[in-house]
C-alpha positions in Angstrom: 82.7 68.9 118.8 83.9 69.6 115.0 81.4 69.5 112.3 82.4 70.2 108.4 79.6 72.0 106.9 79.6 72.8 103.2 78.5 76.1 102.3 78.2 74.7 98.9 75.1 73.3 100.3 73.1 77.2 100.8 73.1 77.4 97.1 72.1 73.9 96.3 75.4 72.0 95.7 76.7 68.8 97.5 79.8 69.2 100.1 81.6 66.4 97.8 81.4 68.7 94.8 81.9 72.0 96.1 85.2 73.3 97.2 84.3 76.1 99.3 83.5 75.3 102.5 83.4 76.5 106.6 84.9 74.8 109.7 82.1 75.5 112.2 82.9 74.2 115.7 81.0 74.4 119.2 82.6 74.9 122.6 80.9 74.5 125.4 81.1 77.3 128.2 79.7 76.0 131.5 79.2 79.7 132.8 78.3 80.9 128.8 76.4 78.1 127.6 77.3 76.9 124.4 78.6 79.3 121.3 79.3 78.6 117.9 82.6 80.5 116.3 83.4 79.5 112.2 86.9 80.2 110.6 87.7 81.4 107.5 86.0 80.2 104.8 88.1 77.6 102.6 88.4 77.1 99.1 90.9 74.4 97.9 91.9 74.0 94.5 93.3 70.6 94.0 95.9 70.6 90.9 98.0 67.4 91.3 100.4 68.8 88.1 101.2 72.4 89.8 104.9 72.6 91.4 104.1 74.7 94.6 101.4 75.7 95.9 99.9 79.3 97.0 97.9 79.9 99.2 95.9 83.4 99.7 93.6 85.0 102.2 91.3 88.0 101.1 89.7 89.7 103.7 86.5 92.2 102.6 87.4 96.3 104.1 83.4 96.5 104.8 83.2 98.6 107.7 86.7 100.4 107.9 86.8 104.0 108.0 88.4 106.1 105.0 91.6 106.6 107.0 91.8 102.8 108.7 91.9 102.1 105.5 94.7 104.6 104.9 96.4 102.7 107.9 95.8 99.3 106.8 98.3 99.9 104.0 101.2 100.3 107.0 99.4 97.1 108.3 100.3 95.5 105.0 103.4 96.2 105.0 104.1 94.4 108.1 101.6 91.6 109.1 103.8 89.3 106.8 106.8 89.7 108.8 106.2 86.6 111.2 104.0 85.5 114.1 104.7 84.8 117.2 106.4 81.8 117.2 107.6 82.0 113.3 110.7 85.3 113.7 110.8 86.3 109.6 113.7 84.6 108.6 112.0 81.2 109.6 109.1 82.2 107.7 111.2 83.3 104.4 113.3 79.8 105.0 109.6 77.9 105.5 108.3 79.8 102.2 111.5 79.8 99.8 110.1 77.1 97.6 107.0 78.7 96.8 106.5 82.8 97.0 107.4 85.0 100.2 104.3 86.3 101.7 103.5 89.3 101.3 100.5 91.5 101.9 98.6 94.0 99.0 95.7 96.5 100.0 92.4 96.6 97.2 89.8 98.5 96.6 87.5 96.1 98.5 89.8 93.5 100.3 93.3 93.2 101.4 95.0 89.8 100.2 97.8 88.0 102.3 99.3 85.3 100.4 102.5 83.2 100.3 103.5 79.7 98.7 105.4 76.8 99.9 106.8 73.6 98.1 105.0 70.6 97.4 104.1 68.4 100.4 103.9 71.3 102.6 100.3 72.2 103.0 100.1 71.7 106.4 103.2 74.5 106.7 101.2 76.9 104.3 97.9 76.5 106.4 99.5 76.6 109.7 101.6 80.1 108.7 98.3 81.7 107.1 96.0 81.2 110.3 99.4 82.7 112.3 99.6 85.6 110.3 96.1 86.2 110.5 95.5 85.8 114.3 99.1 85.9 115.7 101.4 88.4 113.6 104.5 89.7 115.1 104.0 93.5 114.4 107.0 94.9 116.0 107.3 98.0 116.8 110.4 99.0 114.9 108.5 97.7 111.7 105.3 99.5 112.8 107.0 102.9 113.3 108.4 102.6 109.9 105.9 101.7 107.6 104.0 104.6 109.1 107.0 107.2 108.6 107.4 105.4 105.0 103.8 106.2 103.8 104.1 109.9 102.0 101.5 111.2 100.0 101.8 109.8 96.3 102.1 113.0 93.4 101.7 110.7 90.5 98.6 112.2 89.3 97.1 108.3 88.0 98.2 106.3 91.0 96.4 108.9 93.0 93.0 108.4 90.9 93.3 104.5 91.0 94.4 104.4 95.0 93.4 107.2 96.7 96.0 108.9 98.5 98.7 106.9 100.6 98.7 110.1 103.5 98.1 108.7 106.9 96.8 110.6 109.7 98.8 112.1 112.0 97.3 110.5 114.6 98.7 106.7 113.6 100.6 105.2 116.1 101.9 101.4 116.4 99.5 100.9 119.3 96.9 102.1 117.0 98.0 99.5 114.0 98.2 96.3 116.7 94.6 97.6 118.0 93.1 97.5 114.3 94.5 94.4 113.2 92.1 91.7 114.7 89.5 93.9 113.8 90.7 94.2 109.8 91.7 89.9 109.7 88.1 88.9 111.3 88.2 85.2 110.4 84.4 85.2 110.6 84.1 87.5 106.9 87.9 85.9 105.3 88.2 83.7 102.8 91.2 81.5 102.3 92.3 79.8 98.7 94.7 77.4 98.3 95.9 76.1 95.0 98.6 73.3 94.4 98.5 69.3 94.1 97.2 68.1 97.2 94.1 66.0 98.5 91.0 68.5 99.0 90.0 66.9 101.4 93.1 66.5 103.7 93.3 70.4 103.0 89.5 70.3 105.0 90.6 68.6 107.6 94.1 70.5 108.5 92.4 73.6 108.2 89.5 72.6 111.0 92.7 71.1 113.5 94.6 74.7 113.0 91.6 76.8 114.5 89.6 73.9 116.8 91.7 75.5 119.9 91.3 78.9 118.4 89.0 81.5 120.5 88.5 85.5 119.4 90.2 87.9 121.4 88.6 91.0 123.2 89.3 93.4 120.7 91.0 96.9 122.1 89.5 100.2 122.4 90.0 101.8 118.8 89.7 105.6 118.8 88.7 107.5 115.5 91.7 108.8 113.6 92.1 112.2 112.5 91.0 113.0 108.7 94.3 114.1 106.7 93.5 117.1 104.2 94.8 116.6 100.6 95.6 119.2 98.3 94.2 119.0 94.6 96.6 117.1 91.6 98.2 119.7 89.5 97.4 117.8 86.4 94.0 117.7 84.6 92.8 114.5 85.3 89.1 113.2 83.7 88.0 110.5 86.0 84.4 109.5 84.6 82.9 106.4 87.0 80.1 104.1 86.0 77.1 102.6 88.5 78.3 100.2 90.9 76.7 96.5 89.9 76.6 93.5 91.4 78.5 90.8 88.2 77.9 87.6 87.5 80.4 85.6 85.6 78.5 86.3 82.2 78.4 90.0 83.4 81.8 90.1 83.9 82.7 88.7 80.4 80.4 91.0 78.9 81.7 94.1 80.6 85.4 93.0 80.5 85.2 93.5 76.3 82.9 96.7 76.8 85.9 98.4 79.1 88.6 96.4 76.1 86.6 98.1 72.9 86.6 101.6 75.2 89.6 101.7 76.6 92.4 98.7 76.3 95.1 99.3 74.0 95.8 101.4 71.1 92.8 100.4 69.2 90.6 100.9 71.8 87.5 104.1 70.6 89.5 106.1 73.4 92.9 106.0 72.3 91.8 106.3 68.5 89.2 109.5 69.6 91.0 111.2 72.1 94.8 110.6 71.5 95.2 110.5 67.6 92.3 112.2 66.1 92.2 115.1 68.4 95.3 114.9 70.2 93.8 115.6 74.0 95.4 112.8 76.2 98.3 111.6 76.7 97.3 109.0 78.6 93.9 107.1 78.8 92.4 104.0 80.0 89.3 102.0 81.0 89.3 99.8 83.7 86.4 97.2 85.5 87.4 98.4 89.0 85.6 96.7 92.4 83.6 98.3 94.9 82.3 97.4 97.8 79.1 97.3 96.6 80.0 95.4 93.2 82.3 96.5 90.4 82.2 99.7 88.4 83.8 100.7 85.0 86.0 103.7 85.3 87.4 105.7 82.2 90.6 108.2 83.3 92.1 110.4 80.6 95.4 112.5 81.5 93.7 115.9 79.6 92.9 119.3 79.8 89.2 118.9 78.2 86.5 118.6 79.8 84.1 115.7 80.7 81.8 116.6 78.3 83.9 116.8 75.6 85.1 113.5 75.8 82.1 111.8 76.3 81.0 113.5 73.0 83.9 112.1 71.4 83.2 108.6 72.5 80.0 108.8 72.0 81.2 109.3 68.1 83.5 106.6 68.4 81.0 104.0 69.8 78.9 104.9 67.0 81.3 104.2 64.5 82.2 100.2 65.8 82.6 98.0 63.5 82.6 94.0 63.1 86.8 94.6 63.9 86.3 96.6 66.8 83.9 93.9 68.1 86.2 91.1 66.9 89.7 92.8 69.2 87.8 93.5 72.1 86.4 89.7 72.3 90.0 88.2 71.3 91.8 90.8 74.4 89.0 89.5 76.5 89.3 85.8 75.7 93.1 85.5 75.8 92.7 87.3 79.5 90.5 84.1 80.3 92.6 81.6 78.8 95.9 83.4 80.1 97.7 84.2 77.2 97.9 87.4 79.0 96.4 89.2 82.3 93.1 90.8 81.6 93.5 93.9 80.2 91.0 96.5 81.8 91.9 94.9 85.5 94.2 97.0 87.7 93.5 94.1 90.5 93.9 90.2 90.8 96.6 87.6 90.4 97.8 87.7 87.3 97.0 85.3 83.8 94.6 82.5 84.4 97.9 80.6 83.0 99.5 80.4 86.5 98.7 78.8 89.7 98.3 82.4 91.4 96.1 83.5 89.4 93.8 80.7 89.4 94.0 80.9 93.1 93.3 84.4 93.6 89.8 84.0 91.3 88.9 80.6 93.0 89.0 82.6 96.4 87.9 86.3 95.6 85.3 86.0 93.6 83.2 83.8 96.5 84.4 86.8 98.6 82.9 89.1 96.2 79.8 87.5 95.1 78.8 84.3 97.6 79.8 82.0 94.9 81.8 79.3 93.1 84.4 81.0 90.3 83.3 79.6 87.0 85.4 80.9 84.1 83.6 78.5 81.5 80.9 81.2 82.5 83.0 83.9 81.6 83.4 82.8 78.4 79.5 82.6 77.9 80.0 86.3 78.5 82.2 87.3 76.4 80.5 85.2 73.2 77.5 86.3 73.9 78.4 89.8 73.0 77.0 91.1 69.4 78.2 94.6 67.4 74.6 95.6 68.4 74.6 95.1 72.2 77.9 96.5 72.6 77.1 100.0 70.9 73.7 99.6 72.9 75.9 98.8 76.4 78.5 101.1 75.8 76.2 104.4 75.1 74.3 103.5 77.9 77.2 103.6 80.2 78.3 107.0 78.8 75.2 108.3 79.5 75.1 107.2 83.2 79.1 107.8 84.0 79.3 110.5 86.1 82.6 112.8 86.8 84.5 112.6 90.1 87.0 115.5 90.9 90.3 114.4 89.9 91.7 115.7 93.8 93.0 113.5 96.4 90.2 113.9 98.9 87.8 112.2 95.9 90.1 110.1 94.3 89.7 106.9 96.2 88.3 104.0 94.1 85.8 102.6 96.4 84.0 106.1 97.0 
């Protein structure tokens, strides 16, 4: 028997005005007795203007070894291939009005998403729980995303991914063996933007798994570490606390990493780069963890990270009204999608588009256990006077701590 139950309803909310929801279902096992199995939680965003609409699953890497998580980037490179009853070109034909599907690897989650034309949601449901639970993974595909996975050299890829070196170990039988372990429908979530009826959506998404049952997982044995040399270029990689955000968080902290580190009137381009000529490159970013989020500030120098946290700390000092004023307009035109958010190396691009939307409305319940509310955001970013942000950004360089710039300590979620 199906029963629809919001999830909405944990944190007080109705299942008529929340859109984030789980199918629960219970089969009956004469010789089990009876077990309850959920599917991926849902999130549908209903906008009856859009022209397509995109659909996205995000699945947390909690629990995955440093080098299955290494592998899961071959595993992204192929799970969006086809299932087992949809070859590829079927699913490129079934997707062409929308976005191919493709698969992307996070710090904290992998994200499978695709879009189809209007009037095909059932099509865009049906292919994401097949990709999910039924994905070709042919060998031939296998074989070569593992033999196409070198080690990267580009000294700030490396800092913001980790390296891309796989063990030697990784075989296709290993990749097939890890995949319904990685796409666990129990801890996924699924977003779906576009103009359609919410709660058809609901219902569509209960039929695809109500005949759905896990599958014994294979034996998985542990992977072989792969040694990484050292970058040859000086790297300063200075990483903040790991906090769990909420939306005003997250508005505030998006125009602290802005005034540090977005652009060239940000305290670390104007310290570091043209006052004292010690970067060439340098950045802040709001990265995610698996924990939380954490801000990160990278320069490209020879200096060490004492010497420029001294020279931020200078910097910070010496904010003004302006500084406060550019850092709250970046953050705010992020929000309203004048552009993507500066300071985020992740996500779906501008709140202006349909993917973007989509990719909030479904990751941040992943991340946090609750609705996306941008008006919140905003709050955030308001909120924010010349006073607090001095206050918040000595205070972060005073608990950043360095990471060796190498490949073995480079990964973002460490």
């Amino acid at each position: 028997m199906t029963a629809l139950i919001a999830l909405a309803a944990l944190w007080g909310a109705s299942a008529e005005t929340s859109p984030l929801q789980v199918a629960r279902w219970t089969p009956v096992d004469s010789a089990c007795g009876t077990q309850e199995r959920a599917a991926p939680k849902a999130v549908f965003l209903s906008e009856p203007d859009a022209g397509w609409i995109s659909a996205q699953l995000f699945v947390p890497l909690e629990g995955l070894s440093q080098e299955d998580r290494r592998a899961l980037r071959c595993l992204a490179e192929v799970v969006a291939e086809g299932s087992r009853t949809i070859s590829r070109p079927e699913l490129l034909y079934l997707t062409s009005s929308g976005e191919r599907p493709r698969a992307t690897l996070e710090p904290d989650h992998l994200r499978l998403r695709l879009g189809v034309g209007k009037g095909e949601l059932r099509t865009a449901l049906r292919l994401m729980r097949e990709l999910m639970t039924e994905a070709r993974l042919e060998e031939a595909s296998l074989l070569h995303a593992i033999e196409a996975a070198p080690p990267s050299r580009e000294v700030w890829n490396e800092a913001l991914q980790g390296s891309l070196a796989v063990s030697p170990d990784l075989t296709p039988r290993y990749l097939r063996a890890l995949y319904p372990r990685a796409f666990d429908p129990a801890k996924a979530v699924l977003a779906v933007g576009g103009p359609f009826d919410a709660a058809e959506a609901q219902a569509i998404w209960r039929q695809e798994w109500s005949h759905w049952s896990p599958p014994r997982l294979p034996r998985l044995d542990r992977l072989k570490p792969v040694p990484a040399p050292g970058l040859e270029v000086g790297l300063v990689d200075l990483k903040g606390p790991e906090k769990r955000l909420t939306e005003v968080d997250l508005g505030r902290t998006l125009t602290l990493v802005t005034a540090l580190g977005v652009g060239k009137g940000s305290a670390m381009h104007r310290a570091l780069r043209e006052a004292r000529g010690w970067s060439y490159r340098q950045e802040a970013l709001l990265t995610p963890s698996e924990r939380g989020m954490r801000v990160r500030l990278l320069v490209a120098t020879g200096r060490s990270s004492e010497e420029v946290r001294s020279a931020l700390r200078e910097a910070v000092a010496a904010w003004e009204e302006a500084d406060l004023a550019r850092a709250k307009g970046f953050a705010r035109a992020g929000l309203s999608g004048v552009v993507p958010w500066g300071g985020l190396r992740f996500g779906g691009g501008a709140l202006s588009s349909l993917e973007g939307r989509t990719f909030w409305a479904g990751y941040w319940p992943l991340k946090t256990g609750r609705e996306w509310a941008p008006e919140r955001v905003r709050e955030g970013i308001d909120s924010v006077t010349l006073e607090a942000l001095r206050a918040e950004a000595a205070t972060l360089l005073d608990e950043l701590e360095s990471a060796p710039a190498s490949r073995e300590n480079s990964n973002p979620s460490s």
